[in-house]
ZAMARGU-4260 file (C-alpha; in steps of 0.2 Angstrom, whole numbers, plus 5000, padded with zeros to 4 digits):
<rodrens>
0) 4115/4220/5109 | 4128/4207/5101 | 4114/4198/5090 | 4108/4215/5084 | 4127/4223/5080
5) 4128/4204/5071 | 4113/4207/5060 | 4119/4227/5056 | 4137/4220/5052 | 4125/4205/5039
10) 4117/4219/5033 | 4131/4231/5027 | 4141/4216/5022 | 4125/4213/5009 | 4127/4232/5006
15) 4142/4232/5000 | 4141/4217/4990 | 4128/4224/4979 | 4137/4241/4977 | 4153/4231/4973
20) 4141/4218/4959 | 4140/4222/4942 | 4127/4214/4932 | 4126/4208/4912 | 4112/4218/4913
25) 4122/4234/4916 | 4135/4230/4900 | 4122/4224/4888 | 4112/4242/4891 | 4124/4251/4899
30) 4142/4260/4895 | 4150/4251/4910 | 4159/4236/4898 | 4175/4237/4905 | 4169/4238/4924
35) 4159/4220/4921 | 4172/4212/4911 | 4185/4216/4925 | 4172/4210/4938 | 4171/4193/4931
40) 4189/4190/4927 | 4198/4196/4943 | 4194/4179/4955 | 4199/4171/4939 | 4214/4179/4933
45) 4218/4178/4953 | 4217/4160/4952 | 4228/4156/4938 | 4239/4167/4944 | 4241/4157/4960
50) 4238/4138/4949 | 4252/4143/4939 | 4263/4146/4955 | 4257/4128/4959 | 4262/4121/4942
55) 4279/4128/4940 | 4282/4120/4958 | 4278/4103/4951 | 4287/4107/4936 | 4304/4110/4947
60) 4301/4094/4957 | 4296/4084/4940 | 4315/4088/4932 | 4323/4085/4952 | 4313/4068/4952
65) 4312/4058/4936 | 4324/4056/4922 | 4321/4062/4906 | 4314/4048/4898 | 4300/4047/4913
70) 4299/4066/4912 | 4293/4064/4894 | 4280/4049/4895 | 4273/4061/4911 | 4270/4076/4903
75) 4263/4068/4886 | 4252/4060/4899 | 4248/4075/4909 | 4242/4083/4892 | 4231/4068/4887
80) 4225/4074/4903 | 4220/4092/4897 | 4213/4087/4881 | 4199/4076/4892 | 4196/4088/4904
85) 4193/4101/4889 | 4182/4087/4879 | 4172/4084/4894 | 4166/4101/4896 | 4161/4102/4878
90) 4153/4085/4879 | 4144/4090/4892 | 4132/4104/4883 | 4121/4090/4879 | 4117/4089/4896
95) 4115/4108/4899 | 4105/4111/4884 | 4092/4097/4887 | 4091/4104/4906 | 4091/4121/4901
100) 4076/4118/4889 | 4067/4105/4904 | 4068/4118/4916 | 4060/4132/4904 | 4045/4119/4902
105) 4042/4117/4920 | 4044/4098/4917 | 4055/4098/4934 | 4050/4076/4934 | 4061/4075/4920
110) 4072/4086/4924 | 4078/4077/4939 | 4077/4061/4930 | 4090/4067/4917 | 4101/4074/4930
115) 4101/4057/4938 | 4104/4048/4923 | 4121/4060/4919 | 4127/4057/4936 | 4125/4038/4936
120) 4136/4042/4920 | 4149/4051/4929 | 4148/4037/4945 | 4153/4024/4930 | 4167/4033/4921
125) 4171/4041/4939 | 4173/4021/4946 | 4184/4018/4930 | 4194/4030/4934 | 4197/4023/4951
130) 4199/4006/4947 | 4213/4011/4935 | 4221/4019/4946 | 4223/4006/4960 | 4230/3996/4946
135) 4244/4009/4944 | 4247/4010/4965 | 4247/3990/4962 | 4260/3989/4949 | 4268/4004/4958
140) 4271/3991/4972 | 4279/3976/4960 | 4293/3991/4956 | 4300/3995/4973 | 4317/4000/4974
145) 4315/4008/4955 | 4311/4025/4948 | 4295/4017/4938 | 4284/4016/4960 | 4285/4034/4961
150) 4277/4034/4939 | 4266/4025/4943 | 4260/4033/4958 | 4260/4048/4950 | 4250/4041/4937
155) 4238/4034/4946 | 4235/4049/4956 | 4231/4058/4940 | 4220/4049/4935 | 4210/4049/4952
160) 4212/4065/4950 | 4204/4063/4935 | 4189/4052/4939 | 4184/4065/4952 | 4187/4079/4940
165) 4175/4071/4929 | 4159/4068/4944 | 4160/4085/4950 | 4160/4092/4932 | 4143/4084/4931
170) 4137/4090/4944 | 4141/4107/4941 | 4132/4109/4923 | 4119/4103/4932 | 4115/4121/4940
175) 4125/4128/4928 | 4113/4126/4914 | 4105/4139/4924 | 4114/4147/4936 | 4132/4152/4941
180) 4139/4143/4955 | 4146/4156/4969 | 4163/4152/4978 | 4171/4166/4989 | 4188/4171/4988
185) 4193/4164/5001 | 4190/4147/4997 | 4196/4148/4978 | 4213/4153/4983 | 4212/4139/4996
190) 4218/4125/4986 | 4232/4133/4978 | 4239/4141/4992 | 4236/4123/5002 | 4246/4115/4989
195) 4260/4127/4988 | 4263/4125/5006 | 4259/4106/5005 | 4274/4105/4991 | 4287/4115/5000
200) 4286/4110/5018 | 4284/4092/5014 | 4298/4092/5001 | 4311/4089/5015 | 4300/4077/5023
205) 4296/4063/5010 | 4306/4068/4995 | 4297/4064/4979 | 4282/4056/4983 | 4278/4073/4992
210) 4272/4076/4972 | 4262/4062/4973 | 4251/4063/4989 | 4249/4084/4985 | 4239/4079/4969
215) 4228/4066/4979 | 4226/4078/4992 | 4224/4090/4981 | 4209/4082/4972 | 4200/4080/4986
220) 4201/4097/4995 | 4198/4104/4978 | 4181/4092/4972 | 4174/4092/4991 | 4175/4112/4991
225) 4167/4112/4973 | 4152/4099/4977 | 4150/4109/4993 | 4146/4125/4983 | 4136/4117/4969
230) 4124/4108/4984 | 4122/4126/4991 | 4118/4132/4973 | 4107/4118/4970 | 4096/4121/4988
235) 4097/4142/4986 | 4089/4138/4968 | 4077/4126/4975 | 4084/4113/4960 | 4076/4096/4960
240) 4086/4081/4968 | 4095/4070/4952 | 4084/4053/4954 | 4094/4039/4952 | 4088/4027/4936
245) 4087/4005/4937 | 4097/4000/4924 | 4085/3999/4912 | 4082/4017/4914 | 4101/4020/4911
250) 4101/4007/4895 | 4090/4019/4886 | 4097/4034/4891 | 4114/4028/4883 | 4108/4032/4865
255) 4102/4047/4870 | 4120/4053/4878 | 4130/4047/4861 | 4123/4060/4848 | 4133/4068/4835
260) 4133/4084/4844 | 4140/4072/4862 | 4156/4073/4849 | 4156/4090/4838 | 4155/4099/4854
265) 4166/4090/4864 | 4178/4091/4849 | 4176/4108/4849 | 4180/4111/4867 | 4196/4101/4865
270) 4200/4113/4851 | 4194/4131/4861 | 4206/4122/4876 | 4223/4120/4866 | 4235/4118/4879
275) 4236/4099/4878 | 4238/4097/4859 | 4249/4110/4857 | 4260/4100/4869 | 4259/4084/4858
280) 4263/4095/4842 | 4278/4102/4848 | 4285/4083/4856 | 4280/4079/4838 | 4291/4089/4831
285) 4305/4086/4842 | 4307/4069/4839 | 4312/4073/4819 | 4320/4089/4824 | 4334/4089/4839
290) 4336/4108/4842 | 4319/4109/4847 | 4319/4095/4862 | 4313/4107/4875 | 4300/4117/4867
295) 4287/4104/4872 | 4293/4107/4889 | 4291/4126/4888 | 4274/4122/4884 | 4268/4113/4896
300) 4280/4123/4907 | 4266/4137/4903 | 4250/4127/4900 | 4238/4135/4915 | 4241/4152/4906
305) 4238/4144/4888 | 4223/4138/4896 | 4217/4154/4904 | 4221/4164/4888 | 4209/4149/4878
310) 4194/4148/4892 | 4194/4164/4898 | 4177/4169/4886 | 4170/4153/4894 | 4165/4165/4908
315) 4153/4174/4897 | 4146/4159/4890 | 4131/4161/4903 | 4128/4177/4898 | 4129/4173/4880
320) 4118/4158/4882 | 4105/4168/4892 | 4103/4181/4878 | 4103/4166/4862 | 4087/4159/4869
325) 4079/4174/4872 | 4072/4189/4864 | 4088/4199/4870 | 4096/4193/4856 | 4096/4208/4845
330) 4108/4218/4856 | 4121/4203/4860 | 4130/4209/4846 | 4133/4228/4852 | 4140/4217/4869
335) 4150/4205/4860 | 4157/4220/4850 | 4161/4231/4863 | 4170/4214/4872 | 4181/4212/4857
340) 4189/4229/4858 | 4197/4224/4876 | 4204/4205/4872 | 4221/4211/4865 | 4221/4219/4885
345) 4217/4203/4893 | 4228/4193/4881 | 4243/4206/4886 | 4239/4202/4903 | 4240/4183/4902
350) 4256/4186/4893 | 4264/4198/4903 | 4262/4183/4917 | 4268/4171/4907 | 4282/4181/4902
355) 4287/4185/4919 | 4286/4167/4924 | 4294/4160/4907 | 4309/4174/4909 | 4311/4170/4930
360) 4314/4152/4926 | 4322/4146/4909 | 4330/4163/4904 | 4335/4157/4888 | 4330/4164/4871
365) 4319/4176/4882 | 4316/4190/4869 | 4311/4179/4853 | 4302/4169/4864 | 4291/4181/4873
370) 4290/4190/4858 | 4281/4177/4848 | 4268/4172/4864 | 4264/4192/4864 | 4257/4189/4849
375) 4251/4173/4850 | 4242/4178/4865 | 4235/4194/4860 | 4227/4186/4842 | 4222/4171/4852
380) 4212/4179/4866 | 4203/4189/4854 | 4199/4172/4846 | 4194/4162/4862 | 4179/4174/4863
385) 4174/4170/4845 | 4173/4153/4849 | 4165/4153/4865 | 4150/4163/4855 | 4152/4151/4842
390) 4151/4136/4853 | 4137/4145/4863 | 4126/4145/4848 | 4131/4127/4842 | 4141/4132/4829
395) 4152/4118/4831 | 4160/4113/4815 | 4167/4135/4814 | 4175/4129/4832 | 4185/4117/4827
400) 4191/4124/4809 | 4197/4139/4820 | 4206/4129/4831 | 4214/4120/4815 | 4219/4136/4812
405) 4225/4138/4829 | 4235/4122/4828 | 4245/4128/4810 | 4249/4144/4818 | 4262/4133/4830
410) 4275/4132/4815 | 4278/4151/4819 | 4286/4146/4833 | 4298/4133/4823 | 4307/4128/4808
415) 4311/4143/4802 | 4327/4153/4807 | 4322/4171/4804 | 4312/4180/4818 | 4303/4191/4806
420) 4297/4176/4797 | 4290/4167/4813 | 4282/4184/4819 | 4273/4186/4801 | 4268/4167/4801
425) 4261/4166/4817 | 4252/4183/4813 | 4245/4181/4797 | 4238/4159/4801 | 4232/4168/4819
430) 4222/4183/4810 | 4214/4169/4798 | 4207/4162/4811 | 4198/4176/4819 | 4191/4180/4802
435) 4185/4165/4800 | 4178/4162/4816 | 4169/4178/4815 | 4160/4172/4799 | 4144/4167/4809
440) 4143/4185/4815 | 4135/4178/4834 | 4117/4174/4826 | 4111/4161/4839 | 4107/4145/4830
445) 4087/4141/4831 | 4086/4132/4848 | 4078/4116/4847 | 4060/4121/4851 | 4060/4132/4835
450) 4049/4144/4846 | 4051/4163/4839 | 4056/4174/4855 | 4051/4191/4850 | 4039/4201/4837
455) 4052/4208/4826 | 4058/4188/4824 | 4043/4184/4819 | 4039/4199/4808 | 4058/4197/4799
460) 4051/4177/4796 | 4037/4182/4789 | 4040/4196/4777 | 4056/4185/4771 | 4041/4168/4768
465) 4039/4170/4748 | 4026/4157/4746 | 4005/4157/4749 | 4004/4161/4769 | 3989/4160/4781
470) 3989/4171/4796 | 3978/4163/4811 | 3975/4174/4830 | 3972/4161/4843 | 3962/4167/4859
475) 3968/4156/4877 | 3963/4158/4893 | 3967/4174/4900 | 3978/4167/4914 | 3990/4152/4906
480) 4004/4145/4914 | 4020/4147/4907 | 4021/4128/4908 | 4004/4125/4895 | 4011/4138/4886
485) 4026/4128/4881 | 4015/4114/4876 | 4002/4124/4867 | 4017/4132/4856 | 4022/4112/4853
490) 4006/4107/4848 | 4001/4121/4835 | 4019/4122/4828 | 4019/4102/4824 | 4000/4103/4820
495) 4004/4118/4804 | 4022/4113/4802 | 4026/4129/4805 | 4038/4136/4819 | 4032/4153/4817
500) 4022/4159/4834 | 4020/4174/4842 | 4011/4181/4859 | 4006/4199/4855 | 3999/4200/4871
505) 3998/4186/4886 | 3982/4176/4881 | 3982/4181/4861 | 3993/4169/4850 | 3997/4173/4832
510) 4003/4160/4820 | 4006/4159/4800 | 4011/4146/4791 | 4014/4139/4773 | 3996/4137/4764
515) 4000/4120/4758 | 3984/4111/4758 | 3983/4108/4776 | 3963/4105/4780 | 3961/4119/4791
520) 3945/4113/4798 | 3950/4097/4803 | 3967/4102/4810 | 3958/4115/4821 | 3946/4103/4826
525) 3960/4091/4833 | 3969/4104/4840 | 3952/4110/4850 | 3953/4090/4856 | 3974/4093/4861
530) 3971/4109/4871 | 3958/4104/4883 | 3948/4120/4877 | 3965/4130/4882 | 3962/4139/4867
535) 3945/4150/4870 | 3944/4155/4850 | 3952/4156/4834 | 3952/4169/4819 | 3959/4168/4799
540) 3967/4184/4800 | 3975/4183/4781 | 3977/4169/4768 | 3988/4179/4755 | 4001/4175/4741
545) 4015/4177/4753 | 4021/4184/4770 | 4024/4202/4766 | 4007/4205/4757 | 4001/4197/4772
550) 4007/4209/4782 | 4002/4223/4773 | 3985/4215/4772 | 3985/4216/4793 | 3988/4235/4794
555) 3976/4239/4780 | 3961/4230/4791 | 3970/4235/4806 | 3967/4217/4813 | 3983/4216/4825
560) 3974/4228/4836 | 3961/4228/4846 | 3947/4239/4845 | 3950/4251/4863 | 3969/4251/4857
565) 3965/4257/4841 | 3953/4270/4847 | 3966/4276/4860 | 3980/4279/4844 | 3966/4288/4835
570) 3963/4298/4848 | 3982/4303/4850 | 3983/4307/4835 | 4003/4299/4836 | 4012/4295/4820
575) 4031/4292/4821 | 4040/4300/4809 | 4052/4288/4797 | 4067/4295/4799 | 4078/4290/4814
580) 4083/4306/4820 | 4064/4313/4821 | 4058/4299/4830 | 4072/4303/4843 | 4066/4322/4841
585) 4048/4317/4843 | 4052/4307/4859 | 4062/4321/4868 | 4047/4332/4864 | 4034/4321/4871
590) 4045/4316/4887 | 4059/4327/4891 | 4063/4317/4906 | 4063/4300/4893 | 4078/4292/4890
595) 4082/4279/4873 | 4093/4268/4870 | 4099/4267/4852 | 4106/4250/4843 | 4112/4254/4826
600) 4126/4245/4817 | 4132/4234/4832 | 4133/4252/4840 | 4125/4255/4858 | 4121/4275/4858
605) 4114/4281/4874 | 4104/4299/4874 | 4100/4306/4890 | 4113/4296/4901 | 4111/4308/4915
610) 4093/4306/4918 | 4097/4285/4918 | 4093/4282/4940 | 4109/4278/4950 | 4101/4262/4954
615) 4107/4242/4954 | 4089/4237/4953 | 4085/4248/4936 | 4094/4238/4922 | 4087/4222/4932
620) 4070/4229/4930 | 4075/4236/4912 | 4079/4219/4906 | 4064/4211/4911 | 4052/4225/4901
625) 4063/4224/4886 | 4060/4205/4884 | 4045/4208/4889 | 4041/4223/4877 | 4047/4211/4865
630) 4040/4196/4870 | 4023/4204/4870 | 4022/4221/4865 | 4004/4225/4866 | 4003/4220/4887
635) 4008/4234/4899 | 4028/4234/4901 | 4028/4245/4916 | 4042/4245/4934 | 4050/4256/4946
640) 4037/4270/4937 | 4043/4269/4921 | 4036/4260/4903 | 4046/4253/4889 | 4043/4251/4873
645) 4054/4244/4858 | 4054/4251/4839 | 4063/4238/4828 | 4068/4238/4810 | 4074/4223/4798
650) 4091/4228/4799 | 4093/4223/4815 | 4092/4243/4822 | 4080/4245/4840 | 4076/4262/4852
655) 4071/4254/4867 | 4061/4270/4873 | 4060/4272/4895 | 4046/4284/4900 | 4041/4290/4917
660) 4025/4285/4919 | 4011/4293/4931 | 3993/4298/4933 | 3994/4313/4921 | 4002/4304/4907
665) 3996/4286/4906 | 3988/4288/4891 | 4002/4298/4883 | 4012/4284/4887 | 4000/4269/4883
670) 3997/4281/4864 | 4018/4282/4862 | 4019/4262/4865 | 4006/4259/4853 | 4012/4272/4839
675) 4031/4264/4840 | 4023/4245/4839 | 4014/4250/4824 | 4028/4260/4815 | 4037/4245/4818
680) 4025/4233/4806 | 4024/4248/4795 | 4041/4248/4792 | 4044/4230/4792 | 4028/4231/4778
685) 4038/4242/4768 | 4051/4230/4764 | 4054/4226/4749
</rodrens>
């Protein structure tokens, strides 16, 4: 009786959880934005709520302990300290892109050989970290009796801080590449609240060096939780164990670690993550300009809210990634759109904490103040979104001239004497920023397999190629894994110097490339040689003047299509209309119970919402048969009874069509899917 009232109690705690979730899938298809923004913020915004408790505890017993002169070397120290942490996540993006892109190829050997070789990096710079520190707690020993033990201690217990920081964060890209690592409640708010009771019951007890032990012990409640939860992630996900390297191994890994992009991106991270230089600006200043002595200590007073308000986006970076290297690109911009319309909420919330916190504590200069980090806030929330879809899709060198920006806009906050003038300076140098930053307009940057994702990429690459082009259809087996069909792209994309590939359906393979005078026979034949007879056949579909008459060239022979296809459209009869607003007309004619969704202009339109199922698993399922729709449009994209089919055009407009499908309309449906993928290439052919 007790096992089964255990299992039924599992079994609706698993209920409600999935009532409660609420999926990317759901905001990129669905109106529900706000809901799934507010669902990945609220353990966050929780936790900075409660860090921030923590920090203006150590802030208080900072000023109690140390004079001024130590206060200042500790909290120029403690921002050194910020501007790692921030680079090391940036840094870091090597390693996530190279396992993202190893994991995707099935090469799960490499994979765990290049987790191995970044954790023995982390095990060095970690054992720095250490060693350093016990230097510290030694030289913390020569000065006993003086102020300088209980600096130094401090010191070095930030710095092992520090090195364990830098191991678990490791670890974590590790899965995060991939996956998000899931920590309850619960055990988030563990270490703050650990550490706010640590700080206040043991202040009576040992004084100042309470400070001291709650950041050791701190360090390691908070990386033992961290690593446990990342080991879970890695055995729920069944991720390969990181293989150690010999030193050999390692010494040629180093120049693979140490790229240019190591150091744009973890530049770029330091400059998303502002808290620490904005600290050293304003102690800057100070030292030239007495009256403002304290403003570097404000900021620091604040620096887990300037943090928050500056990373926040970085909870979208999965998503974001998730949608570059795929064929979902197209609608990421309605999403990052419909996101940007709610920052100035969520930088009004940060700053309505910090506000409350700033005002509770100093009380001086309160309105002028706050007024200036309302705005501040507000413009830089808005921008910390920007840059996290910059730095998603490796726009790097847009990252850090924003954050430039960013760091200009701090001279609103001084040197001039008129209110008005610091509000319209820090506004104007802010709004600059998010101008500039939303120059790249969230394109992804090609990822580095240069491996087209979807038909209308390919279609928009080819009618935009203006020199002579050859158009060849590859026939595979009829059953290829994923894994061989990595390295059959690889081969034929470095074989015709051309990245330009594209699945129409699972085993048929289309590919054009510059007519350059490539011997076509012979790089066939080697390629014959490199496939191990994977490829079954092969067919010059076109060899034209340049991409678009090519195109044109495949719809007059009808060559795209194969024969049964093209008798079943014939049969139909199905020709879509040109005009937008008839081929919505058409659908709801054909199926009244249909429902599209309609990308225009960044825009997400929804017509027939109340026929949309009341179901989690449906914008999972709708996901999957869009990329797949996309991916290959000609296989049969069909779940939970209903097919989807995707009309795209060169500007970037898409109907994803969902149709109920059954016994007396399969070929109705199979006909529609076929009309809207060949209106597609019409209208992509009549491009000029």
């Amino acid at each position: 009786m007790y096992q089964s009232q255990t299992i039924q109690e599992w079994i609706n705690k698993q209920k409600r959880k999935k009532e409660s979730f609420v999926s990317f899938n759901e905001a990129l298809f669905g109106k529900n934005i706000l809901a799934y923004i507010i669902f990945r913020l609220r353990y966050f915004s929780i936790n900075v709520i409660f860090t921030m408790a923590v920090h203006v505890l150590e802030f208080y017993f900072l000023t109690v302990i140390f004079t001024s002169t130590h206060l200042e070397s500790l909290i120029l120290f403690r921002a050194a300290i910020f501007v790692i942490n921030a680079g090391w996540w940036g840094m870091l993006e090597v390693m996530r892109s190279r396992i993202r892109h190893l994991h995707n190829s099935q090469q799960n050997i490499l994979l765990a050989r290049e987790l191995g070789n970044w954790q023995f990096l982390a095990i060095l710079l970690s054992g720095g970290c250490f060693i350093t520190s016990f230097i510290f707690g030694i030289l913390a020993f020569v000065e006993i009796g003086s102020q300088p033990l209980l600096v130094n201690f401090y010191i070095a217990a930030v710095i092992f801080q520090l090195g364990l920081h830098l191991f678990v964060e490791v670890r974590r890209s590790g899965i995060y590449a991939k996956f998000r690592v899931f920590r309850p409640l619960l055990y988030i708010l563990l270490l703050p609240c650990a550490s706010i009771a640590f700080l206040v019951i043991f202040w009576w007890l040992a004084g100042g060096f309470t400070l001291v032990l709650n950041t050791f012990c701190s360090a390691i409640l908070g990386s033992t939780l961290s690593l446990y939860y990342i080991k879970k992630a890695y055995t729920t996900h069944q991720w390969p164990t990181p293989m150690g390297p010999t030193l050999k191994e390692f010494w040629h890994f180093i120049p693979q670690i140490f790229i240019p992009e190591f150091f744009l991106a973890g530049l770029a991270s330091i400059l998303i993550s502002l808290e620490g230089m904005l600290i050293w600006i304003m102690y800057y200043y100070s030292l030239h300009h007495t009256a403002y002595n304290d403003y570097y200590k404000l900021f620091y007073f604040i620096a887990p809210l300037l943090n928050a308000s500056s990373i926040w986006g970085r909870l979208f970076y999965f998503d974001i990634k998730k949608c570059s290297i795929s064929s979902l690109n197209r609608f990421i911009n309605s999403f990052n759109t419909r996101v940007l319309y709610i920052t100035p909420l969520i930088g009004f919330f940060y700053w309505l904490i910090t506000a409350l916190f700033y005002v509770g504590y100093f009380q001086e200069n309160a309105f002028s103040f706050s007024l200036l980090l309302l705005i501040f806030f507000i413009l830089r929330s808005t921008m910390a979104y920007l840059q996290i879809n910059a730095f998603s899709n490796r726009y790097y060198l847009d990252v850090v001239i924003s954050g430039l920006i960013t760091l200009i806009s701090v001279f609103g906050f001084i040197s001039i004497e008129s209110l008005y003038l610091h509000v319209l300076i820090l506004f104007s140098v802010l709004f600059l920023g998010n101008v500039y930053i939303y120059k790249p307009h969230f394109m992804p940057v090609k990822n580095s397999v240069k491996i087209n994702y979807s038909f209308s990429d390919w279609l928009c690459a080819l009618i935009h190629h203006h020199k002579p082009t050859t158009i060849i259809s590859f026939t595979t087996e009829t059953k290829i894994p994923w894994k061989n069909k990595v390295q059959l792209q690889k081969i034929l994309s470095t074989a015709f110097q051309s990245p330009y590939l594209f699945w129409i359906t699972s085993h048929n393979l289309l590919l054009f490339f510059p007519s350059n005078g490539l011997n076509l026979k012979d790089t066939l034949s080697l390629i014959s040689i490199e496939t191990a007879g994977i490829i079954e056949s092969y067919r010059v579909c076109v060899d034209t003047v340049n991409g678009l008459q090519g195109l044109q060239d495949l719809l007059k022979e009808n060559s795209l299509l194969p024969i049964e296809k093209i008798k079943l459209l014939n049969e139909s009869q199905f020709v879509l209309p040109k005009e937008y607003q008839a081929i919505l007309t058409e659908f709801a004619h054909h199926f009244p119970l249909g429902i599209c969704y309609e990308f225009k202009e960044n825009k997400l339109v929804i017509h027939h919402t109340k026929k949309i199922p009341e179901n989690s698993d449906y914008y999972r399922v709708l996901a999957q048969l869009v990329k797949k729709s996309l991916a290959s449009p000609l296989e049969k994209n069909e779940g939970m009874n209903f097919s989807v089919s995707v009309y795209c055009d060169v500007k970037n407009n898409t109907f994803i069509f969902i149709m109920p499908i059954s016994y007396e309309n399969y070929k109705l449906v199979n006909a529609w899917n076929l009309a809207v993928f060949k209106a597609t290439l019409e209208q992509f052919s009549s491009h000029a």
